[in-house]
HTML snippet that shows the backbone in 3Dmol.js (N, CA, C, O; Angstrom):
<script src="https://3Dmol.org/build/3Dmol-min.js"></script>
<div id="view" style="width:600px;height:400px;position:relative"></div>
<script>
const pdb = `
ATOM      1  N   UNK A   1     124.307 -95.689 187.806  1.00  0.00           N
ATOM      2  CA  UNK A   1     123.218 -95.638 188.748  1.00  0.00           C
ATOM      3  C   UNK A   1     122.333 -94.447 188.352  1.00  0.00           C
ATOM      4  O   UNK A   1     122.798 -93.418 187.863  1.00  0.00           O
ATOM      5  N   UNK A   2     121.058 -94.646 188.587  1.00  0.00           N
ATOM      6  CA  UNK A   2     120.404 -93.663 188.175  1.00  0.00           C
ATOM      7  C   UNK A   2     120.036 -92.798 190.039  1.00  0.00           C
ATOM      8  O   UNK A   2     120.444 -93.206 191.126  1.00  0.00           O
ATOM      9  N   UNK A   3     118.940 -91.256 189.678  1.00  0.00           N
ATOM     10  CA  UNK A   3     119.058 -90.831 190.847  1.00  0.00           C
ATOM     11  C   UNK A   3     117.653 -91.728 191.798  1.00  0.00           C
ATOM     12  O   UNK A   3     117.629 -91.745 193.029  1.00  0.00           O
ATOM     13  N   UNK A   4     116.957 -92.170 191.224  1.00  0.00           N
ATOM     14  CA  UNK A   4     115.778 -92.961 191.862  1.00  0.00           C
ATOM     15  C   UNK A   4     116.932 -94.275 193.026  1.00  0.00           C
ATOM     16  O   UNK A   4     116.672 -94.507 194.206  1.00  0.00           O
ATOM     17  N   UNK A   5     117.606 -94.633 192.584  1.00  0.00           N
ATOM     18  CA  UNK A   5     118.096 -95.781 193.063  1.00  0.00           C
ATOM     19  C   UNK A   5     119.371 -95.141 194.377  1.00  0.00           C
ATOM     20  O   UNK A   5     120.128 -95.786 195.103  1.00  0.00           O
ATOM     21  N   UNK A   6     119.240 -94.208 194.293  1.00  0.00           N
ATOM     22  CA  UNK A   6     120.303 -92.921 195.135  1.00  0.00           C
ATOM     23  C   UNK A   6     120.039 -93.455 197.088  1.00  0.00           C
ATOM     24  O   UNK A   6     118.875 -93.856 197.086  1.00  0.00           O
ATOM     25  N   UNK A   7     120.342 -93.536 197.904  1.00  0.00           N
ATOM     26  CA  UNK A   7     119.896 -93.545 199.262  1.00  0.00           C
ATOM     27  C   UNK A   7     119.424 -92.181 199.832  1.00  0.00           C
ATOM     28  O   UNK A   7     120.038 -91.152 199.550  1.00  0.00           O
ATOM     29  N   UNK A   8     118.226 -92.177 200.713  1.00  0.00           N
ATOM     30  CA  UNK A   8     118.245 -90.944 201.316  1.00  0.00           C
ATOM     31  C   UNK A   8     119.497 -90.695 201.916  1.00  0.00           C
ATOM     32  O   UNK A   8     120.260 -91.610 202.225  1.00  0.00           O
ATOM     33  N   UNK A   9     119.832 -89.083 202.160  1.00  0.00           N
ATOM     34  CA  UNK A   9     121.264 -89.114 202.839  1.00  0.00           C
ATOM     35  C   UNK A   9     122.199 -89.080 201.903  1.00  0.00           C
ATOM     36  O   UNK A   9     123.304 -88.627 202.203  1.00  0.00           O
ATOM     37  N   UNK A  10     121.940 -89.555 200.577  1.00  0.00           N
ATOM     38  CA  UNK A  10     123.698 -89.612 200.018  1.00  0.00           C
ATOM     39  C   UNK A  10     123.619 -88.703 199.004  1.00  0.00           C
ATOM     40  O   UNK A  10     122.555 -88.339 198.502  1.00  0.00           O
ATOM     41  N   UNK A  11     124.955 -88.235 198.608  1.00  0.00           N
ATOM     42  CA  UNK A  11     124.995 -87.313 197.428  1.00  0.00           C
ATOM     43  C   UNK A  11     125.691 -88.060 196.129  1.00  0.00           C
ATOM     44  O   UNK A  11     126.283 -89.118 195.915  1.00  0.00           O
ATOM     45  N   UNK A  12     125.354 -87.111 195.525  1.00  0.00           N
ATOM     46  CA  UNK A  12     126.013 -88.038 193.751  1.00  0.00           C
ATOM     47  C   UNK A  12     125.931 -86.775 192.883  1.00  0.00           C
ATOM     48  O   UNK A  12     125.108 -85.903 193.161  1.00  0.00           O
ATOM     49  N   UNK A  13     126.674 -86.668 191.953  1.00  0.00           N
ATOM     50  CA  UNK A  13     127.380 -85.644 190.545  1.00  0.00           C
ATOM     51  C   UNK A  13     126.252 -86.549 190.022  1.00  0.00           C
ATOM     52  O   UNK A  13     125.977 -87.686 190.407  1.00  0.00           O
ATOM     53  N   UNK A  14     125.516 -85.645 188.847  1.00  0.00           N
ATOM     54  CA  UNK A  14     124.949 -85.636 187.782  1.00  0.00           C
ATOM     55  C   UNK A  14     125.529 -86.014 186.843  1.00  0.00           C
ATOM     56  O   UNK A  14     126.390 -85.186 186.547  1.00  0.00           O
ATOM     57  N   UNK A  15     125.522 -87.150 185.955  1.00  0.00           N
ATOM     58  CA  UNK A  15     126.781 -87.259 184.690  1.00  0.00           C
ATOM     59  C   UNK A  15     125.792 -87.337 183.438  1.00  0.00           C
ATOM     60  O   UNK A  15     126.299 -87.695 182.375  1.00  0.00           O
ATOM     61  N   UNK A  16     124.731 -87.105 183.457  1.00  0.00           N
ATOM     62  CA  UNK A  16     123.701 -87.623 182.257  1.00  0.00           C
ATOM     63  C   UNK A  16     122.370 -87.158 182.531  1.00  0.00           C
ATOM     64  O   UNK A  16     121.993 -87.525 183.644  1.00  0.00           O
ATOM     65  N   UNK A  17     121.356 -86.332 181.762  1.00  0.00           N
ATOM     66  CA  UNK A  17     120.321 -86.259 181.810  1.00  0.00           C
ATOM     67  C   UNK A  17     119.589 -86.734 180.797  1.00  0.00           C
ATOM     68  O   UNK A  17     119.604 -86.109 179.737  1.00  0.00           O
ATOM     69  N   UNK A  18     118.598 -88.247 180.958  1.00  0.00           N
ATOM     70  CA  UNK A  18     118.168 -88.270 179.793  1.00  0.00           C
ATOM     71  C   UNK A  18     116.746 -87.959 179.656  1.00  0.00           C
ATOM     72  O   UNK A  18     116.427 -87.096 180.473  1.00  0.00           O
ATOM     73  N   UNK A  19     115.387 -88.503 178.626  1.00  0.00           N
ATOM     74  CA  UNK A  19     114.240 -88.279 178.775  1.00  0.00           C
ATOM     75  C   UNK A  19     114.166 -87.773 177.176  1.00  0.00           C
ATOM     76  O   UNK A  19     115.093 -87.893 176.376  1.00  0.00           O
ATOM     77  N   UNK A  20     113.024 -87.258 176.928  1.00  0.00           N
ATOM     78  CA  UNK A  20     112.560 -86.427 175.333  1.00  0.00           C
ATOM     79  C   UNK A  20     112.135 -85.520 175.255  1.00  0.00           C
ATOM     80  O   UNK A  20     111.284 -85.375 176.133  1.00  0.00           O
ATOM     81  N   UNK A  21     112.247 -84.599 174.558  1.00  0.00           N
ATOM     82  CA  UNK A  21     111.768 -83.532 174.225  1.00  0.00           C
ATOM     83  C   UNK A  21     111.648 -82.279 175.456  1.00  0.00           C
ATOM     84  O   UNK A  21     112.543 -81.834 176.175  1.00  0.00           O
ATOM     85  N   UNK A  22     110.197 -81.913 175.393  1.00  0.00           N
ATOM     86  CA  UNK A  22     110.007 -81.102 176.864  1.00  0.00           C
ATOM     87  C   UNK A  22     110.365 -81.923 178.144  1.00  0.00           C
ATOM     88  O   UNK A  22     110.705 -81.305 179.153  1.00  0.00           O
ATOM     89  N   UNK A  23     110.290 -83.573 178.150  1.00  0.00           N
ATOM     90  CA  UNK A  23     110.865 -83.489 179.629  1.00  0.00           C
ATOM     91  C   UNK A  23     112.151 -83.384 179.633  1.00  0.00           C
ATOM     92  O   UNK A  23     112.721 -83.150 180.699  1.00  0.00           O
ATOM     93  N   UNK A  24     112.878 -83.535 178.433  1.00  0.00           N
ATOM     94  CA  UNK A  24     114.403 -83.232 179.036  1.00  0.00           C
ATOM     95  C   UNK A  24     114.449 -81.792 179.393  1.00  0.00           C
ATOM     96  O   UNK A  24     114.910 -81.310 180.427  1.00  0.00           O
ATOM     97  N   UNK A  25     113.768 -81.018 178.136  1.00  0.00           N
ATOM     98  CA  UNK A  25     114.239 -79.338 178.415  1.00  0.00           C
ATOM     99  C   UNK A  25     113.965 -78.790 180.189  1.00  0.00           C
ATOM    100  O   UNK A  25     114.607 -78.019 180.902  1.00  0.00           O
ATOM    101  N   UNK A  26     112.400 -79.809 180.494  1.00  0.00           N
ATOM    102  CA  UNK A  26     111.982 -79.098 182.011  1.00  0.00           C
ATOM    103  C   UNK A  26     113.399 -79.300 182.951  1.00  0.00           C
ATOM    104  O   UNK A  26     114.211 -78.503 183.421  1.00  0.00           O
ATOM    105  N   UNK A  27     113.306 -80.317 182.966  1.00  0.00           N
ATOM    106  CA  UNK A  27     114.707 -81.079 184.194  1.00  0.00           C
ATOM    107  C   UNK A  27     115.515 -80.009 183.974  1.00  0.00           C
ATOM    108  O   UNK A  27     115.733 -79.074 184.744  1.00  0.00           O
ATOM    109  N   UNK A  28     116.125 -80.269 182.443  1.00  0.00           N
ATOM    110  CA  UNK A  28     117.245 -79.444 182.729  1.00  0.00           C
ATOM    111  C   UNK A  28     117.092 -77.530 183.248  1.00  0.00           C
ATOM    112  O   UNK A  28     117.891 -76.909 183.950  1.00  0.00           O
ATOM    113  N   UNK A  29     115.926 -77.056 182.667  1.00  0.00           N
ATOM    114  CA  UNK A  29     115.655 -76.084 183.348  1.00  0.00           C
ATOM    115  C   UNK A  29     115.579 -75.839 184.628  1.00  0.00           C
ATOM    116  O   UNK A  29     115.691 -74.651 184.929  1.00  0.00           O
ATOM    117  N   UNK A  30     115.346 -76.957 185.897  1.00  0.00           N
ATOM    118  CA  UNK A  30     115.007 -76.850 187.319  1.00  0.00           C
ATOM    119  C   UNK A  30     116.537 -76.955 187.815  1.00  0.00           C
ATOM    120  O   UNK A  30     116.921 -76.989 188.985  1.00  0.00           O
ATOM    121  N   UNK A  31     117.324 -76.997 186.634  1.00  0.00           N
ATOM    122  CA  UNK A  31     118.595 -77.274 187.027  1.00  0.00           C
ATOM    123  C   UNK A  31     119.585 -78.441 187.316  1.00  0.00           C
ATOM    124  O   UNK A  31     120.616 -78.462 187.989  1.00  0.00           O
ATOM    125  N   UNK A  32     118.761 -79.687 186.384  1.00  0.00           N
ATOM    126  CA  UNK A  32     119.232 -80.688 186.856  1.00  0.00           C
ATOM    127  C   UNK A  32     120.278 -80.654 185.992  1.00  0.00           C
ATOM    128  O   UNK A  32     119.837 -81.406 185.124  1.00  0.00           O
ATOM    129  N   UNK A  33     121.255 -80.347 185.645  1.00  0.00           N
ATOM    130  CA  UNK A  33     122.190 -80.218 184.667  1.00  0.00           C
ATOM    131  C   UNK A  33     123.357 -81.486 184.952  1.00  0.00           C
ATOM    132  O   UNK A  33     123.459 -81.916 186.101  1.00  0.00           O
ATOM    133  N   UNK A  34     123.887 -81.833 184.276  1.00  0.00           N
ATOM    134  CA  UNK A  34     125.616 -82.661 184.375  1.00  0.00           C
ATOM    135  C   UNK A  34     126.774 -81.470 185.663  1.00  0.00           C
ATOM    136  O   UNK A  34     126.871 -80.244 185.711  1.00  0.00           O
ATOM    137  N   UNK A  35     127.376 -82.453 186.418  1.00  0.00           N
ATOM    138  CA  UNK A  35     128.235 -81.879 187.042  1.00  0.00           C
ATOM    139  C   UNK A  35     127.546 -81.231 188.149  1.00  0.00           C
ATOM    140  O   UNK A  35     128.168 -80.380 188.786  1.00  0.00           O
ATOM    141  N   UNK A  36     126.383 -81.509 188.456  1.00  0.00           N
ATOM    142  CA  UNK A  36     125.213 -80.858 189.591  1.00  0.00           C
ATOM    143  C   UNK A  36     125.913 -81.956 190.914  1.00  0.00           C
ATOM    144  O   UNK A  36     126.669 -82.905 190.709  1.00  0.00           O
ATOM    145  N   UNK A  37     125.477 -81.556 192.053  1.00  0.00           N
ATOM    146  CA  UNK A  37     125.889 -82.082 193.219  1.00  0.00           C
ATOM    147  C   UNK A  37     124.756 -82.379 193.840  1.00  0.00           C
ATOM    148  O   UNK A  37     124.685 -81.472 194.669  1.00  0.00           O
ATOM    149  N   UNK A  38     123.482 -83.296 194.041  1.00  0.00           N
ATOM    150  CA  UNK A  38     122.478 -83.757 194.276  1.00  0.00           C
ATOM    151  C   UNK A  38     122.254 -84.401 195.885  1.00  0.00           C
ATOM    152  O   UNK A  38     123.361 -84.702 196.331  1.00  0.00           O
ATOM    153  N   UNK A  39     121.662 -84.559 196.413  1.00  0.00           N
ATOM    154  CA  UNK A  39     121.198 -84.922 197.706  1.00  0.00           C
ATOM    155  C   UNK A  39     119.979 -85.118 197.847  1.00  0.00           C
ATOM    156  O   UNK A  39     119.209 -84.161 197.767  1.00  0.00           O
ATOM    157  N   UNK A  40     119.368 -86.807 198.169  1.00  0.00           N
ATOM    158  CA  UNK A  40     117.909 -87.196 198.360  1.00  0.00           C
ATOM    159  C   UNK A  40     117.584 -86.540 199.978  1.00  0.00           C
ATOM    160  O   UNK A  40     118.178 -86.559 201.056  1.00  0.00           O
ATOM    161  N   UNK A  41     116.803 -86.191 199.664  1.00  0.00           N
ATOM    162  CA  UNK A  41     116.173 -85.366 200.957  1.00  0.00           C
ATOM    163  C   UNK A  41     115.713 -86.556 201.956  1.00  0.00           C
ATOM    164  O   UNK A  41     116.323 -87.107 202.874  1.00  0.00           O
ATOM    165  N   UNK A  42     114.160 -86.784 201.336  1.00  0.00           N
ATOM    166  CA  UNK A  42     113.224 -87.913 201.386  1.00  0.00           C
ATOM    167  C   UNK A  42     112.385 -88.200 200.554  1.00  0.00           C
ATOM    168  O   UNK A  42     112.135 -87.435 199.623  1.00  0.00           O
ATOM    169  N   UNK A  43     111.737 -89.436 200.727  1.00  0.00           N
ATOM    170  CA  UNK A  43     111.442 -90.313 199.734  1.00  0.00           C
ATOM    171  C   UNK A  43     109.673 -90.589 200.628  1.00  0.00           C
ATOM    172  O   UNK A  43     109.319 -90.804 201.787  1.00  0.00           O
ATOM    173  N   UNK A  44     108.933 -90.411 199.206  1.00  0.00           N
ATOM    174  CA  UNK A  44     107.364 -90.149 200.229  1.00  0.00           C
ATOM    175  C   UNK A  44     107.597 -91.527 200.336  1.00  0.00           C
ATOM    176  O   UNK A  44     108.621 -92.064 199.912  1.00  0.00           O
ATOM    177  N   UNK A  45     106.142 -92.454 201.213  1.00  0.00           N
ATOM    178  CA  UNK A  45     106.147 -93.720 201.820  1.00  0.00           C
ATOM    179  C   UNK A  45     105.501 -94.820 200.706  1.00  0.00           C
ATOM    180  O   UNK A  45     105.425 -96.003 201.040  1.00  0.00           O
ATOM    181  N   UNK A  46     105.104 -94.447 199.559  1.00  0.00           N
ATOM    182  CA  UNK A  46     105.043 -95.283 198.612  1.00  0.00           C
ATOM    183  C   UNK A  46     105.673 -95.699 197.213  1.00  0.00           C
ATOM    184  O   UNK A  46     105.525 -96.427 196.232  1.00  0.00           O
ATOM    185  N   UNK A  47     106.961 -94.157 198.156  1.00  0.00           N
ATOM    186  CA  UNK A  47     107.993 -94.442 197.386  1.00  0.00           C
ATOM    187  C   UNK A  47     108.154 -93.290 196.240  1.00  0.00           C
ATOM    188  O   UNK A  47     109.219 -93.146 195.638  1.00  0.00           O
ATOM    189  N   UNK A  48     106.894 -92.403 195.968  1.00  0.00           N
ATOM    190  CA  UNK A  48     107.058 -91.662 194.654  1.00  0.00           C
ATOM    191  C   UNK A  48     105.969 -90.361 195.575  1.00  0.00           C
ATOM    192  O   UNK A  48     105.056 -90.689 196.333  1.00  0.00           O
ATOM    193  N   UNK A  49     106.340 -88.980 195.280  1.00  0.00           N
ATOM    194  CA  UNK A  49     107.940 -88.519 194.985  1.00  0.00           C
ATOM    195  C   UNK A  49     109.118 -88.445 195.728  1.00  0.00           C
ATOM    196  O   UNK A  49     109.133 -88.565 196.953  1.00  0.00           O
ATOM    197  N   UNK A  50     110.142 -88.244 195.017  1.00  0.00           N
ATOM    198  CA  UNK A  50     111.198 -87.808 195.631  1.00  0.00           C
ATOM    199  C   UNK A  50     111.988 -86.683 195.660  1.00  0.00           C
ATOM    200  O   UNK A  50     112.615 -86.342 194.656  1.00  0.00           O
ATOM    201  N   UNK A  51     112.048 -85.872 197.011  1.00  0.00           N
ATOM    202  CA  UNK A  51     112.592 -84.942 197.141  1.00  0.00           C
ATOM    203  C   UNK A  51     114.586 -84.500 197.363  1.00  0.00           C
ATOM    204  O   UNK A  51     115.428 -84.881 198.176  1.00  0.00           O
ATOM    205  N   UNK A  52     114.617 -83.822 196.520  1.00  0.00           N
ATOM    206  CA  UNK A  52     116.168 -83.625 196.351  1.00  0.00           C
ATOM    207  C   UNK A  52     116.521 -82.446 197.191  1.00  0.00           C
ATOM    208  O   UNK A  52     115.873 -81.851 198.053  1.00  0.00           O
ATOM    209  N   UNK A  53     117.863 -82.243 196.656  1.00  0.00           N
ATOM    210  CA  UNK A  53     118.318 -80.787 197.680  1.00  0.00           C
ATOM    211  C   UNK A  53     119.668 -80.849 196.627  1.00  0.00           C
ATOM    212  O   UNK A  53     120.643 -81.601 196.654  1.00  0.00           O
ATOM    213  N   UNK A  54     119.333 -79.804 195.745  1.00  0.00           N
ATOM    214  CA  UNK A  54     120.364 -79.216 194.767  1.00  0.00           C
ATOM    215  C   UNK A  54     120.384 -78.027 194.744  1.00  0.00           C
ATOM    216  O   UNK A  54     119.234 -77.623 194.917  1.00  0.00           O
ATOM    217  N   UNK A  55     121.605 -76.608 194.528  1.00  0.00           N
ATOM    218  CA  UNK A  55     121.952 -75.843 194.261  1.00  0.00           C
ATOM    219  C   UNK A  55     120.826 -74.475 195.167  1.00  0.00           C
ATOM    220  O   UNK A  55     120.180 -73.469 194.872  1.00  0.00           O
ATOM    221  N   UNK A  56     121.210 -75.391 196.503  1.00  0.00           N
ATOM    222  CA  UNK A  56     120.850 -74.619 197.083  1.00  0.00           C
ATOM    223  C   UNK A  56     119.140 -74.670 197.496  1.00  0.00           C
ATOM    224  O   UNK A  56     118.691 -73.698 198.103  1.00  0.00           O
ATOM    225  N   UNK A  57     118.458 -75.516 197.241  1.00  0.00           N
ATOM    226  CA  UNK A  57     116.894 -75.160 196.876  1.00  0.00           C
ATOM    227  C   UNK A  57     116.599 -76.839 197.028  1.00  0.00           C
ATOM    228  O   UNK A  57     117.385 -77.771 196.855  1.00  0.00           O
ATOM    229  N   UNK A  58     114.897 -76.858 197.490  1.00  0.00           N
ATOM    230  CA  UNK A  58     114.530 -78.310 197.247  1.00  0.00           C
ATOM    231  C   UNK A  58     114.038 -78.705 196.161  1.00  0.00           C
ATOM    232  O   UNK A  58     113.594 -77.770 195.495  1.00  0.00           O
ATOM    233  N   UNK A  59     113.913 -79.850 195.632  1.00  0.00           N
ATOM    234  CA  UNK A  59     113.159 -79.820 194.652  1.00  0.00           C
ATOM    235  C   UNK A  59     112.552 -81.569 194.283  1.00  0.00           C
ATOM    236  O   UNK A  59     113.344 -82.474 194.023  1.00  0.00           O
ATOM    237  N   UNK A  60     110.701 -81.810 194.343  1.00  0.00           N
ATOM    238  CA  UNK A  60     110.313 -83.122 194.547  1.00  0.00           C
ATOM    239  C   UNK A  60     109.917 -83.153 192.974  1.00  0.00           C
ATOM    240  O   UNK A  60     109.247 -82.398 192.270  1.00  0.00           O
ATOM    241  N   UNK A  61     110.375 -83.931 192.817  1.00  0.00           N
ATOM    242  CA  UNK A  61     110.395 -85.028 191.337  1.00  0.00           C
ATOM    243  C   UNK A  61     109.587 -86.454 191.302  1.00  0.00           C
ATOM    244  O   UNK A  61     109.391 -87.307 192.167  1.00  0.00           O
ATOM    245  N   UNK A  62     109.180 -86.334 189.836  1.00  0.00           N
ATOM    246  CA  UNK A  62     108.687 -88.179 190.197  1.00  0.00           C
ATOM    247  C   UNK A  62     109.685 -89.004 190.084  1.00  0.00           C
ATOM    248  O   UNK A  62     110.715 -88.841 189.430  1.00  0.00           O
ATOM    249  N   UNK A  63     109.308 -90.088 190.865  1.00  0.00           N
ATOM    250  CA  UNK A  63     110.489 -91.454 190.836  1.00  0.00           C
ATOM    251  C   UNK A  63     110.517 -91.614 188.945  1.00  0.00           C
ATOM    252  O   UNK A  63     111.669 -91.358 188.592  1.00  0.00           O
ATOM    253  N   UNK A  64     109.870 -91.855 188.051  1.00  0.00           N
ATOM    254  CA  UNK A  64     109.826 -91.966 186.675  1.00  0.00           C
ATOM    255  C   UNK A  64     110.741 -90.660 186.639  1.00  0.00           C
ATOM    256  O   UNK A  64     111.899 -91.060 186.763  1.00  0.00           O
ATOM    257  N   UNK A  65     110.727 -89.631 186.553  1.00  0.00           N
ATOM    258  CA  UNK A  65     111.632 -88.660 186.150  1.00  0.00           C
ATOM    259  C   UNK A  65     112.827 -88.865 186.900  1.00  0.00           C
ATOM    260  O   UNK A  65     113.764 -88.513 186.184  1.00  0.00           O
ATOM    261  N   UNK A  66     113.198 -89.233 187.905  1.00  0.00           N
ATOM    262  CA  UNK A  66     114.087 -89.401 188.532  1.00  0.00           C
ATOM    263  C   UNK A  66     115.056 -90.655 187.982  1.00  0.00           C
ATOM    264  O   UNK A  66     116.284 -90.571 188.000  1.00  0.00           O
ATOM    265  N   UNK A  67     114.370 -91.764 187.517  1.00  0.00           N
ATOM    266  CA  UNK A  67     115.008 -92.770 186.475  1.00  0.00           C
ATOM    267  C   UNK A  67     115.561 -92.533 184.991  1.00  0.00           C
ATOM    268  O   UNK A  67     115.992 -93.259 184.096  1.00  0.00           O
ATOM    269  N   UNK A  68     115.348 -91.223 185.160  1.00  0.00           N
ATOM    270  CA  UNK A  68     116.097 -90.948 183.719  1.00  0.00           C
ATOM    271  C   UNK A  68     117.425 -90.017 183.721  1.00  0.00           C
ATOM    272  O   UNK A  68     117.945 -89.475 182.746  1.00  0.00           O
ATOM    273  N   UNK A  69     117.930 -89.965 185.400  1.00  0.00           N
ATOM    274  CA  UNK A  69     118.843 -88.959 185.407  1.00  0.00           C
ATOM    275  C   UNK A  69     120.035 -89.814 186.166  1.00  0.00           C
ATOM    276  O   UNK A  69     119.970 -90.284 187.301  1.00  0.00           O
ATOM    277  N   UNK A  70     121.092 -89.889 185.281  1.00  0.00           N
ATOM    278  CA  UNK A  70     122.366 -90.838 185.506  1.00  0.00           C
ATOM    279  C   UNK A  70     123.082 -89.493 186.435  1.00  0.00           C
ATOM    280  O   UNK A  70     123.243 -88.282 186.286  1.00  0.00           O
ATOM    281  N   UNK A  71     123.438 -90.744 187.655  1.00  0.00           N
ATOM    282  CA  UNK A  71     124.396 -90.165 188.531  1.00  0.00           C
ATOM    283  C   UNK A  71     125.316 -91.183 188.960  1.00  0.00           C
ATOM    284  O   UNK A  71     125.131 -92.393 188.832  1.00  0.00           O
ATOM    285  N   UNK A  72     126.687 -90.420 189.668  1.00  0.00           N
ATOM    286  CA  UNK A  72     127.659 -91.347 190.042  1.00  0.00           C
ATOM    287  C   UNK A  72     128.094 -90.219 191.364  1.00  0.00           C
ATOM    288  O   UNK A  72     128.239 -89.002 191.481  1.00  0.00           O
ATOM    289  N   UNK A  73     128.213 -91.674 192.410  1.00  0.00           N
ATOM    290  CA  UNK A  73     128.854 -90.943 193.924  1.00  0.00           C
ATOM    291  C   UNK A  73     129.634 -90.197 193.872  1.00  0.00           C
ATOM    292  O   UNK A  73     130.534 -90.234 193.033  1.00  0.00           O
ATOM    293  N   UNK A  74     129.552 -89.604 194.461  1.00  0.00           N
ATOM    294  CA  UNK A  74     130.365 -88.129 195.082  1.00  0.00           C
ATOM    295  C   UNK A  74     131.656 -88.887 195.882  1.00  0.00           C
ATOM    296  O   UNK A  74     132.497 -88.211 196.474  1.00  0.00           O
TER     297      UNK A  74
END
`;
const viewer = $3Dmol.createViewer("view");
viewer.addModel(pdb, "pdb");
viewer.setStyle({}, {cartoon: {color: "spectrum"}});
viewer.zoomTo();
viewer.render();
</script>
């Protein structure tokens, strides 16, 4: 499952970050790392962006960036 497809409300472990070049390096810089513990906040009303709640901090992403980051339930 990727994190776009995640429910508001639920959490999921990070097992994969993918993407190229600078967008992988950004993600992984904001901390989206493997073994992260993730939580969809909310989800704007057309659907893009989406706001998380990791390591303490919020953080809104695009749904496209958000499809490139493999997670599995907590």
């Amino acid at each position: 499952m990727t994190l776009d497809e995640l429910a508001v409300g639920k959490e999921a472990k990070i097992i994969a970050v993918g993407g190229e070049g600078q967008l992988r390096v950004r993600l992984l810089d904001m901390g989206l790392i493997p073994h992260t513990v993730v939580r969809v906040q909310k989800v704007a009303p057309m659907g893009d962006p989406i706001e998380i709640h990791l390591r303490g901090y919020e953080l809104t992403i695009r749904k496209e960036d958000a499809s490139r980051i493999e997670v599995e339930n907590v």
